[in-house]
N, CA and C atoms as a LAMMPS dump frame, in Angstrom:
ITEM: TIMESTEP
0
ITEM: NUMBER OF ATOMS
267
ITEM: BOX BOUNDS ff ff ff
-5.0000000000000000e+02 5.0000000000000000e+02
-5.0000000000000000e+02 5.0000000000000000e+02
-5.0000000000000000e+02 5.0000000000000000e+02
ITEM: ATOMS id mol type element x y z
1 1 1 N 451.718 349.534 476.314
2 1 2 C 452.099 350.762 476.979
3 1 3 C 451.159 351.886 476.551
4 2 1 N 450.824 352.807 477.669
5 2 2 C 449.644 353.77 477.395
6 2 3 C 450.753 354.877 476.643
7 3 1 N 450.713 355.439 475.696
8 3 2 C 451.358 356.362 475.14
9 3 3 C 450.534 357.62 475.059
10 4 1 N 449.585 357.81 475.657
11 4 2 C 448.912 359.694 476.088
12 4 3 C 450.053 360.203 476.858
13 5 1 N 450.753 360.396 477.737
14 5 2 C 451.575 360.849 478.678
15 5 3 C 453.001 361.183 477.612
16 6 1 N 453.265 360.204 476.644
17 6 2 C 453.883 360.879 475.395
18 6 3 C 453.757 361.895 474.825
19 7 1 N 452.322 361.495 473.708
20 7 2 C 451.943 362.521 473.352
21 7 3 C 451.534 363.851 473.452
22 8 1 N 451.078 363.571 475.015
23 8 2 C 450.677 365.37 475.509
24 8 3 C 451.969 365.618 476.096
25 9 1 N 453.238 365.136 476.233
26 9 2 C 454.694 365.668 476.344
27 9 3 C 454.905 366.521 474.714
28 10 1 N 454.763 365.706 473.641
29 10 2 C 455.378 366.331 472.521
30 10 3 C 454.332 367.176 471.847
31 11 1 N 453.11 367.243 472.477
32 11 2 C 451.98 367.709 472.038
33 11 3 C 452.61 369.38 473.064
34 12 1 N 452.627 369.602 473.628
35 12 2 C 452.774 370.996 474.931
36 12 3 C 454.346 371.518 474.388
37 13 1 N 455.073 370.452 473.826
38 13 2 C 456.567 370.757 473.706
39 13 3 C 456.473 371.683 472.005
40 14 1 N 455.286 370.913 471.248
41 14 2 C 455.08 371.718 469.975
42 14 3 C 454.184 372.61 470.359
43 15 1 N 453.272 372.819 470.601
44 15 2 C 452.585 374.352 471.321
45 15 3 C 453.454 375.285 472.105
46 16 1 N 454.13 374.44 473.104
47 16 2 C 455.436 375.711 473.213
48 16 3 C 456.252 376.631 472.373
49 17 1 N 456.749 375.667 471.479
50 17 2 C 457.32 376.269 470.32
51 17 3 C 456.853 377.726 469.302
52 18 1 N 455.241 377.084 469.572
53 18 2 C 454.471 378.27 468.899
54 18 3 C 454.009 379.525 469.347
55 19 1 N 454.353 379.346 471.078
56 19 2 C 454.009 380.836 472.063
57 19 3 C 454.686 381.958 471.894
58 20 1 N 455.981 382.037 471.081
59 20 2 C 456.351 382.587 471.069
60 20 3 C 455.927 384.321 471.091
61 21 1 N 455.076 384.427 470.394
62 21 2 C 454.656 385.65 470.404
63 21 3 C 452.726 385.816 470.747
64 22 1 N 452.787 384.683 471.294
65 22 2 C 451.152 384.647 471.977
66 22 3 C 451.025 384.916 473.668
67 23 1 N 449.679 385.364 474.165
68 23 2 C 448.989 385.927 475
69 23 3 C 449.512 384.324 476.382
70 24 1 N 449.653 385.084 477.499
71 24 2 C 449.765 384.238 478.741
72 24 3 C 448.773 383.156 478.988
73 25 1 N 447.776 383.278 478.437
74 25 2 C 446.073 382.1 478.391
75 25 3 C 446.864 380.94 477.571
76 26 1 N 447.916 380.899 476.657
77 26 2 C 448.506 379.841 475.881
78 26 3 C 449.652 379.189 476.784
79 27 1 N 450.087 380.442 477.085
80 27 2 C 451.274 379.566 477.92
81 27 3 C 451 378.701 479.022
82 28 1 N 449.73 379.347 479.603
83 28 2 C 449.183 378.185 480.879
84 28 3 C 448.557 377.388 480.448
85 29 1 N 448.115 376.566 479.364
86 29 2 C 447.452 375.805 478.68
87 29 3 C 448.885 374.791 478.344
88 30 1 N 450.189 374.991 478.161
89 30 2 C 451.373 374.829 477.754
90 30 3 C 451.799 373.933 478.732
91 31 1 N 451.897 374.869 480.129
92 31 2 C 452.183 374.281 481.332
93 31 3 C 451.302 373.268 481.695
94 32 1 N 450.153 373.307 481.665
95 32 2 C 448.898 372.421 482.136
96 32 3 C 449.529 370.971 481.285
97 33 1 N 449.586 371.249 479.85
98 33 2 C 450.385 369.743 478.846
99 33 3 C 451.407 369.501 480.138
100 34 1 N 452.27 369.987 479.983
101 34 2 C 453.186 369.442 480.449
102 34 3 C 453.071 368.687 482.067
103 35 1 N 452.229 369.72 482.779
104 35 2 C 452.246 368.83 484.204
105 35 3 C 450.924 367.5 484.093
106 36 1 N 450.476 367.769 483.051
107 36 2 C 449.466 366.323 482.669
108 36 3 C 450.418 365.177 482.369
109 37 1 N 451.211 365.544 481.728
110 37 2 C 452.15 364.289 480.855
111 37 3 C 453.057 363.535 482.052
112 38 1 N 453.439 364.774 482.633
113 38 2 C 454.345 364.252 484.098
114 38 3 C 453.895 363.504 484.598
115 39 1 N 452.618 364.102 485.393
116 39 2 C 451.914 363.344 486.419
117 39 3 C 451.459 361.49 485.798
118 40 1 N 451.444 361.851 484.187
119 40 2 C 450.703 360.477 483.547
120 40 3 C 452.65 359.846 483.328
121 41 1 N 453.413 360.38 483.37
122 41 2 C 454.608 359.85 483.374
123 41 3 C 454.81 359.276 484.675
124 42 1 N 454.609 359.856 485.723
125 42 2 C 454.49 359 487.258
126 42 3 C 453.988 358.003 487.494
127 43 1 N 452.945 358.07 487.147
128 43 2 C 452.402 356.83 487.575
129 43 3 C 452.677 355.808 486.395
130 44 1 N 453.036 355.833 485.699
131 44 2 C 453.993 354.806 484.713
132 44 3 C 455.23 354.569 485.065
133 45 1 N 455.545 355.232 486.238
134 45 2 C 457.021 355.114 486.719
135 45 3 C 458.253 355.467 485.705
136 46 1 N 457.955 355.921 484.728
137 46 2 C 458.587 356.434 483.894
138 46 3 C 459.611 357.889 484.328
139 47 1 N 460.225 357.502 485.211
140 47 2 C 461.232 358.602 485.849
141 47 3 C 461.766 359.875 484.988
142 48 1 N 462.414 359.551 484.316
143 48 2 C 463.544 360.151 483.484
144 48 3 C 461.906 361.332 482.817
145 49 1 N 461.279 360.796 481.974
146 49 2 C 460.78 361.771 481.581
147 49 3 C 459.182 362.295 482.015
148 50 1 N 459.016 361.856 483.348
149 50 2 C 458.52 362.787 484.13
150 50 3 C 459.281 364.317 484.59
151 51 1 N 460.321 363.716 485.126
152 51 2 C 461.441 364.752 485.12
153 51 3 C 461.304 366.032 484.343
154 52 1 N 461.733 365.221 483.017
155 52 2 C 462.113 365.9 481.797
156 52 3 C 460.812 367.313 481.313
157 53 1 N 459.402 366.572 481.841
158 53 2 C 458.144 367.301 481.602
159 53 3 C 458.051 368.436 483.108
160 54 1 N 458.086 367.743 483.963
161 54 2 C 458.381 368.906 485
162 54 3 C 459.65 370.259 484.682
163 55 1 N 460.443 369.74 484.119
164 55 2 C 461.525 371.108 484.128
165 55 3 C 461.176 371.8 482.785
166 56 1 N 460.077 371.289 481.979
167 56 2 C 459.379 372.166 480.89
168 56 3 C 458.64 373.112 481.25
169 57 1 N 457.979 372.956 482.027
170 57 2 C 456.727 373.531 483.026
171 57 3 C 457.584 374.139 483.684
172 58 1 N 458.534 374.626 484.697
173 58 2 C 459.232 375.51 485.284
174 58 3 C 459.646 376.16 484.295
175 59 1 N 460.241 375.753 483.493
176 59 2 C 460.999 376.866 482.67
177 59 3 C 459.955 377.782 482.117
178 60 1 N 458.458 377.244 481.852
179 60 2 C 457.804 378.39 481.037
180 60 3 C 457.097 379.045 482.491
181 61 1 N 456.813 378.348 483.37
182 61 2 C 456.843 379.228 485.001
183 61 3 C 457.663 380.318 485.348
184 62 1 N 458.806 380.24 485.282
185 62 2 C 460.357 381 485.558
186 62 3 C 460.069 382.211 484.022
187 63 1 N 459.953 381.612 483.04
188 63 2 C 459.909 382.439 481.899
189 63 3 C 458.605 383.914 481.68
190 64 1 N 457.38 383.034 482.883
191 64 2 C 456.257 384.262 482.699
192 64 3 C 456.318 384.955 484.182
193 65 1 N 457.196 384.446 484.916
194 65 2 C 457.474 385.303 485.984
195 65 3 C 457.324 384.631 487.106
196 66 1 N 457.052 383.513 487.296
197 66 2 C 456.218 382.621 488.117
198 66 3 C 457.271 382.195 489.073
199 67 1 N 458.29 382.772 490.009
200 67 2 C 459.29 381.896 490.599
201 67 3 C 458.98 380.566 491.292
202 68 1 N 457.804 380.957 491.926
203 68 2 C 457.287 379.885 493.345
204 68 3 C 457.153 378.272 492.569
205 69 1 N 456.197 379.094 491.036
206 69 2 C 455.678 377.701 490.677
207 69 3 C 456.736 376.945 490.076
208 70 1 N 457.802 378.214 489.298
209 70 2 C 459.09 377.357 488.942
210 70 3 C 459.635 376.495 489.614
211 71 1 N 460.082 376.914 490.733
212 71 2 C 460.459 376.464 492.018
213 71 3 C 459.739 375.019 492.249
214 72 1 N 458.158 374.947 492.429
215 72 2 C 457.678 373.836 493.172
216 72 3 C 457.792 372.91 492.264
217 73 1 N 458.2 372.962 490.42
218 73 2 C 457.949 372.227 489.038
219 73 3 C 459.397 371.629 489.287
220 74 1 N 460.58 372.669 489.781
221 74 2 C 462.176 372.403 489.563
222 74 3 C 461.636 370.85 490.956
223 75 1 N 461.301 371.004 491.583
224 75 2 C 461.497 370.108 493.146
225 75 3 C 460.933 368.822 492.277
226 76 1 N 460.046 369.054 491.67
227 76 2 C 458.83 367.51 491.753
228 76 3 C 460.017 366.88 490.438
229 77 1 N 460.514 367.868 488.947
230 77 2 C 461.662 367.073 488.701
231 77 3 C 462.779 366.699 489.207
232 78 1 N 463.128 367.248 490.393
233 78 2 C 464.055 366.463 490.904
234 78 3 C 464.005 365.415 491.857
235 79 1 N 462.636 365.25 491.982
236 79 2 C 462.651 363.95 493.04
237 79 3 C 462.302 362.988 491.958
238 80 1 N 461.704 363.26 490.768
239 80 2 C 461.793 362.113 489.952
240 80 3 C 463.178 361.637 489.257
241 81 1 N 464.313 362.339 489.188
242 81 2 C 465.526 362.349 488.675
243 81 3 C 465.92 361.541 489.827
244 82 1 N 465.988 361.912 491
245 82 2 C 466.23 360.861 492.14
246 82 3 C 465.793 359.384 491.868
247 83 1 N 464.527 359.513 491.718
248 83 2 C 463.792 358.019 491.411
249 83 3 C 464.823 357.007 490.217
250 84 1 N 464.865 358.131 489.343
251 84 2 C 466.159 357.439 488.235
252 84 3 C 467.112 356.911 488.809
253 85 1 N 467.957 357.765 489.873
254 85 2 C 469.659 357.355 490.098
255 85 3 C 469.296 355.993 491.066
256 86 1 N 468.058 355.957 492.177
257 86 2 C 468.052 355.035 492.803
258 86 3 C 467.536 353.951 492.149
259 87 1 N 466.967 353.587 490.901
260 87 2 C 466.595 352.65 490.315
261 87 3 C 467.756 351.914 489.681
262 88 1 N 468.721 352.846 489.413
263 88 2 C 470.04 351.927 488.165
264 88 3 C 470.92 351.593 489.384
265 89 1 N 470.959 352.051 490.998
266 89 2 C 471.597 351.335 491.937
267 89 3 C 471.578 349.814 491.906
């Protein structure tokens, strides 16, 4: 199993942690982890935490003001959350 799509999940999830009081150039570097890990979570079919990396990335979208992109990050985790419920059918 390729485990990069892990690591740049917990890799963006610990740089998040640290934005706290840093410049917007970090936080989109933050988001970028996270929609890398997704996208490398997709194509592993790894549902659940593609998901999980998309609604990271909205939330720091939604958090710097970003509704649209929140918005388009909330959709792409929920069609992978879909992918989940129709798989355990």
């Amino acid at each position: 199993m390729n485990h990069l799509p892990l690591f740049l999940y917990y890799f963006a999830h610990d740089f998040n942690s640290k934005l706290l009081s840093s410049g917007s150039n970090k936080v989109d570097d933050a988001i970028e982890l996270y929609h890398r890990a997704a996208n490398m979570f997709k194509m592993a079919k790894k549902w659940q935490e593609a998901g999980t990396a998309f609604c990271s990335a909205g939330n720091l979208h939604a958090q710097a003001g970003s509704r649209h992109d929140a918005a388009t990050n909330y959709v792409d985790a929920s069609n992978c959350y879909k992918k989940v419920c129709e798989s355990s059918i």
